[in-house]
C-alpha positions in Angstrom: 59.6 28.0 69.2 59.8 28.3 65.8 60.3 30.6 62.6 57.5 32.1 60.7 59.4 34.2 58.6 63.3 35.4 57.4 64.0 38.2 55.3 67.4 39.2 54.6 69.3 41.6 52.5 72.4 42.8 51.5 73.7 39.6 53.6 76.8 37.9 52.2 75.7 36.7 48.4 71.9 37.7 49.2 71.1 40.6 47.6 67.2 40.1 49.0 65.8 36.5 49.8 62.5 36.2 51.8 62.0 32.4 53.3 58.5 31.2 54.8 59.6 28.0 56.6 57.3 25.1 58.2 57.4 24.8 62.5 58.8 20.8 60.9 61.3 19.8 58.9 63.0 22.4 56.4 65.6 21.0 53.8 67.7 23.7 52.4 69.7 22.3 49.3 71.6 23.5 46.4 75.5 23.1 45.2 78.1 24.2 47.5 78.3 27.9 47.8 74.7 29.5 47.0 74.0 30.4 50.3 72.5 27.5 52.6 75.0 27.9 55.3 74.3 31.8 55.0 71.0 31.2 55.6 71.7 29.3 58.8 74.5 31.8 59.8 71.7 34.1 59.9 69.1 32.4 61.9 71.8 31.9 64.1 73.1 35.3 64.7 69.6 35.7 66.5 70.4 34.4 69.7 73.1 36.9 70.6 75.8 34.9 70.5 78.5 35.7 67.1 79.0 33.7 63.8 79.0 29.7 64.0 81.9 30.2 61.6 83.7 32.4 63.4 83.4 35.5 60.9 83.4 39.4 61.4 80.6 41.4 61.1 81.9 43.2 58.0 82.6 39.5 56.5 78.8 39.4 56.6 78.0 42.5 54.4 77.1 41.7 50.8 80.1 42.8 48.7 79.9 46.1 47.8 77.5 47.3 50.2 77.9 49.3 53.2 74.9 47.5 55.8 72.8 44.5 55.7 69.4 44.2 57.1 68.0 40.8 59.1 64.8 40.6 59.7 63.1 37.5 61.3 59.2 36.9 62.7 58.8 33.8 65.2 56.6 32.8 67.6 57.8 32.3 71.2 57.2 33.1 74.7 53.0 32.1 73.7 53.2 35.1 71.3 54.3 36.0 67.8 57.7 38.2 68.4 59.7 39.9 66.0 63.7 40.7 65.8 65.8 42.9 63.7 69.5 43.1 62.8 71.5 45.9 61.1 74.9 45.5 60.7 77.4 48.3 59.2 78.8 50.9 60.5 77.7 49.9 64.0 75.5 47.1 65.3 72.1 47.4 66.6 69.6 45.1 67.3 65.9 45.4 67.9 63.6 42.7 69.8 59.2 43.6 69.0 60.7 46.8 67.8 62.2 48.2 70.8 65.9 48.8 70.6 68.3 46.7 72.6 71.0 47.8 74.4 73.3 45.1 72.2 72.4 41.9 70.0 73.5 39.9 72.9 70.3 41.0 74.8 68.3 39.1 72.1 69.9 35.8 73.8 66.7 34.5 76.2 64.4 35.6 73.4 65.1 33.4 70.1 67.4 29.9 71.3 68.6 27.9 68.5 71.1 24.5 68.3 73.7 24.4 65.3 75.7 21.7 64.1 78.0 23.0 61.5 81.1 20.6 59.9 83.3 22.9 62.2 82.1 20.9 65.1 83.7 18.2 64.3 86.5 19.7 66.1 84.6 18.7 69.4 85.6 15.2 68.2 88.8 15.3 66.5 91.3 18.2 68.3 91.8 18.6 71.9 89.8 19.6 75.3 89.6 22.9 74.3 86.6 22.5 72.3 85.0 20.3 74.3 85.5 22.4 76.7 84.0 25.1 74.6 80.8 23.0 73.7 80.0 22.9 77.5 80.4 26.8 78.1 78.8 27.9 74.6 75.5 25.7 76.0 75.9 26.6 79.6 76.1 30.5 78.5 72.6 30.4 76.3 70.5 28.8 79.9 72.6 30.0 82.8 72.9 34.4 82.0 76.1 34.5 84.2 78.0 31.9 83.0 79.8 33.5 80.8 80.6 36.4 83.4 81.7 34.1 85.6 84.2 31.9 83.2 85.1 35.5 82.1 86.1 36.4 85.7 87.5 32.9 86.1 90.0 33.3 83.3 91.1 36.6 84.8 92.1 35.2 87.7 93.6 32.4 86.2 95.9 34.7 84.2 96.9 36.7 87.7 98.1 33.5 88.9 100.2 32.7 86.0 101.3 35.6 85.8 102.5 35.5 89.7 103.9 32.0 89.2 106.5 33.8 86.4 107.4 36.1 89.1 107.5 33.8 92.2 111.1 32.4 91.2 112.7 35.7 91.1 111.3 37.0 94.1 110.5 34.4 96.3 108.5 36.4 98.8 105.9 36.8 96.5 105.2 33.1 97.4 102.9 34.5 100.1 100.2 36.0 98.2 99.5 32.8 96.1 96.8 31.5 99.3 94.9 34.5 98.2 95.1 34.1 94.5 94.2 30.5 95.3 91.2 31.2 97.9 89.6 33.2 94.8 90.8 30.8 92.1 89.3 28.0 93.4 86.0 29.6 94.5 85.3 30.6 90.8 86.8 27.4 89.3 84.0 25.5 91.5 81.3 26.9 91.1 82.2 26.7 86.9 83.0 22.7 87.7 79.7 22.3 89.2 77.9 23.7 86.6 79.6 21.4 83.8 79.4 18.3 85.9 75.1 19.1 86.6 74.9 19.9 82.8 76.9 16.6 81.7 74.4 14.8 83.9 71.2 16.1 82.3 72.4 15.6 78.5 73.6 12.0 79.2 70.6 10.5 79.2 69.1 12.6 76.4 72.7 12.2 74.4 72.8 8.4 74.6 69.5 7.5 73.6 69.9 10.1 70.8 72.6 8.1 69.1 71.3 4.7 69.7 68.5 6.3 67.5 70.5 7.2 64.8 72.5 4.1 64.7 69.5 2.2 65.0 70.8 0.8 68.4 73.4 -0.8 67.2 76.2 1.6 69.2 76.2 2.7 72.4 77.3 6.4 73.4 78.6 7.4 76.6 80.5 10.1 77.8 81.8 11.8 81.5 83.1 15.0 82.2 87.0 14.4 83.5 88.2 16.5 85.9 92.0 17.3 86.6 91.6 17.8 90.0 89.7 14.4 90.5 86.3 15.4 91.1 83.4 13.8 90.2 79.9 14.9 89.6 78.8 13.3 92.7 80.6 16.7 94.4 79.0 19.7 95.6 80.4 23.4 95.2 81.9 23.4 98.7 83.7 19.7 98.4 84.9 20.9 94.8 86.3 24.6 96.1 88.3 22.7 99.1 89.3 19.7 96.7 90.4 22.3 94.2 92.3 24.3 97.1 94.5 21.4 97.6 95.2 20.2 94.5 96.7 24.1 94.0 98.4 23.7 97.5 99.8 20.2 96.2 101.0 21.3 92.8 102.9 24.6 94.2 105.8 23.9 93.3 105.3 22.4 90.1 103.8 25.5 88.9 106.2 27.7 90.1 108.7 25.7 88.2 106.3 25.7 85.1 105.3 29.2 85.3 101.5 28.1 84.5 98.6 26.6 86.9 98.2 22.7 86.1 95.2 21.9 87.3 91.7 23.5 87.1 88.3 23.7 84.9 90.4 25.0 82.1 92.2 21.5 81.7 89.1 18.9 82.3 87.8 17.1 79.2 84.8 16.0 77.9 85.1 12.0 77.4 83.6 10.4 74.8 83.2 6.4 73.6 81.0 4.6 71.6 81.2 0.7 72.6 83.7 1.4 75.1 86.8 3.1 72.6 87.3 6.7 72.6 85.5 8.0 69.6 88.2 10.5 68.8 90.8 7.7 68.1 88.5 4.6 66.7 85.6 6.4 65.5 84.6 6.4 61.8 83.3 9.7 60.2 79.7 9.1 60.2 80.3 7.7 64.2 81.9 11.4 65.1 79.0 13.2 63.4 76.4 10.9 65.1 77.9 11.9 68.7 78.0 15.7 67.3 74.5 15.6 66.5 73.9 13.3 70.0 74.9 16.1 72.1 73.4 19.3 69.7 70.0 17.4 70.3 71.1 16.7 74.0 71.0 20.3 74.2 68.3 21.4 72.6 66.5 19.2 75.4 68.0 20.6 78.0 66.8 24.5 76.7 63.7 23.2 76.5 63.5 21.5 80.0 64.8 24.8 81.7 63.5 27.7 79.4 60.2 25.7 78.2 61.4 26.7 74.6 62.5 24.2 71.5 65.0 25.9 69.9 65.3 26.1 66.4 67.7 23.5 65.3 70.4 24.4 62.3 71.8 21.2 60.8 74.6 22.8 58.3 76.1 20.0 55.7 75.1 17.4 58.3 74.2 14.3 56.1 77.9 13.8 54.5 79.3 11.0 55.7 75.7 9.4 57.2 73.9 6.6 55.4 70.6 6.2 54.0 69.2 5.1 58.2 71.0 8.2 60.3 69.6 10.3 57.3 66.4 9.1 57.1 66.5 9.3 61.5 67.5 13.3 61.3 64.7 13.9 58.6 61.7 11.8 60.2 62.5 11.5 63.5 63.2 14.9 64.9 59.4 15.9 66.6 57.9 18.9 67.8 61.1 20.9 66.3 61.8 23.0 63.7 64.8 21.9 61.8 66.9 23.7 59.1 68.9 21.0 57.3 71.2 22.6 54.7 72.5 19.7 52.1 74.0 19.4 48.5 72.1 16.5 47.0 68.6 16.0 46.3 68.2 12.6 47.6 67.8 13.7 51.4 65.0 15.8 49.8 63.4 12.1 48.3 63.9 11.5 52.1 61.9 13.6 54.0 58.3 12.2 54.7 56.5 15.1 55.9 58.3 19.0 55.6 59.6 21.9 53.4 62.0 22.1 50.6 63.7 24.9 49.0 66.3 24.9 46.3 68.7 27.7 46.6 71.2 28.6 44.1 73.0 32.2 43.9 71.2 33.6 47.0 68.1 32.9 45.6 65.0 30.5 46.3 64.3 28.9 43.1 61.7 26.6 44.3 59.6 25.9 47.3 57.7 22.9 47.2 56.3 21.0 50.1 56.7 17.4 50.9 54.3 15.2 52.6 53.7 12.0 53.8 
């Protein structure tokens, strides 16, 4: 899969900027804020899913305007496809030019990979964004994952909920075995989907970032789970393993008024030679095991959709040296890439690709690089 064509307008501090990228390598550079993470913010808003950076809609519009317009030609599925955003007033998306019930129905269609600096999070705060990182990638290849985690949250907050309630009327004791039954159905089946996905980007993962460290570090990484399962575990052994742990921890939660053990406390685990990377790891080491497991994914859509999604490198080469620069720019095969970057020395880099200059929303310069 890859981009033919991106024309925006009205988005953010484009007023109109129409980009004709290579299927290889495309560096994006410029001084900080002219628009190259716009660019990829844009891309990325094809897949259905909401802003890498977390903005609203209205955040997007060009200041002064009342809609944008996003238009972007690829070719996928064997076939050149086209998709169309409008944001403003409402938002409505259109796939070939039919008209989608919602944007999110473009997700199946157009898959793409970001890294953005933001991601660093995965490495430096707590589970809850490596927990996130597994659900975001398990939502764009399994359709009712994020149903189910939906449903499993629900639950989840019934529970809790109960548990408040439990110590001023004990009877209500009673109907925690139900709560529980469905509790730990939905928490299993979300378990064995992280631990199968953990298992196919390991691999992929590790011999990514002895790549860009030019084998001089080992990754490795395990999904840890608070009720003691391992990946070895099928959805039946992790439902009744997960029903008594909840039998066992009764009365702690009661007392606690929350549920302490499930898939919303497991953690993603991640060393390189054999230290937690989140306590020992130097910058360029926590943005190599980012960009380990983005690429770890972008194998794993491929494998199950038989698509290579576009892959959106925002501001990765701060922080890497001259090698894990050189590995991101040359390395990367049979993938489109978007690197966005400040300097021009990544461009003296690339070997064989596109670059484009962008300053005030506008390409100033296309010029192509070869080998």
């Amino acid at each position: 899969m890859y981009i033919t064509k991106i024309k925006l307008e009205q988005f953010r501090n484009m007023e109109e900027i129409v980009l004709c990228p290579c299927p290889g390598i495309n560096v994006i550079y410029g001084d900080n804020a002219q628009g190259k993470t716009n660019l990829a913010e844009a891309i990325w808003m094809f897949t259905g899913a909401k802003s890498f950076r977390g903005a609203k809609e209205k955040e997007m519009l060009r200041f002064g305007t009342e809609k944008t317009a996003m238009h972007l030609e690829f070719w996928g599925g064997n076939r050149q496809q086209s998709a169309d955003l409008f944001l403003g007033n409402q938002k409505t998306a259109f796939l070939n030019e039919v008209q989608l019930e919602s944007a999110t129905k473009l997700a199946g269609h157009f898959y793409a990979v970001v890294f953005s600096p933001s991601h660093l999070s995965l490495i430096k705060d707590g589970p809850v964004q490596r927990r996130k990182f597994l659900d975001t990638a398990l939502c764009q290849i399994i359709p009712k994952y994020e149903t189910n985690l939906r449903e499993y949250h629900r639950i989840l907050d019934q529970r809790n909920a109960l548990l408040k309630d439990v110590e001023r009327f004990p009877q209500l004791s009673e109907t925690l075995d139900i709560w529980d039954q469905h509790l730990a159905k939905s928490g299993a089946w979300l378990m064995y989907c992280r631990f199968q996905y953990v298992k196919r980007i390991l691999p992929v993962a590790c011999e990514v970032y002895a790549g860009i460290s030019g084998d001089k570090e080992r990754l490795s990484l395990a999904l840890e789970s608070s009720i003691g399962a391992d990946d070895r575990m099928d959805r039946e052994g992790l439902y009744r393993l997960f029903q008594e742990q909840l039998q066992q921890n009764r009365n702690s939660d009661i007392q606690k008024h929350v549920t302490g053990c499930g898939p919303h406390r497991d953690d993603l685990n991640l060393q390189v030679n054999d230290l937690p990377v989140r306590l020992y790891g130097s910058q360029g080491q926590q943005r190599s095991c980012v960009l380990a497991l983005k690429l770890a994914e972008c194998a794993v859509i491929e494998e199950l959709s038989g698509e290579s999604p576009v892959i959106l490198l925002d501001d990765v080469m701060s922080e890497l040296d001259s090698q894990r620069r050189s590995y991101l720019l040359n390395r990367i095969k049979e993938r489109q890439v978007f690197v966005t970057c400040c300097d021009q020395e990544s461009v003296q880099l690339l070997e064989k690709g596109k670059a484009f200059h962008i300053e005030k929303g506008q390409i100033l310069q296309d010029r192509e690089e070869e080998s």
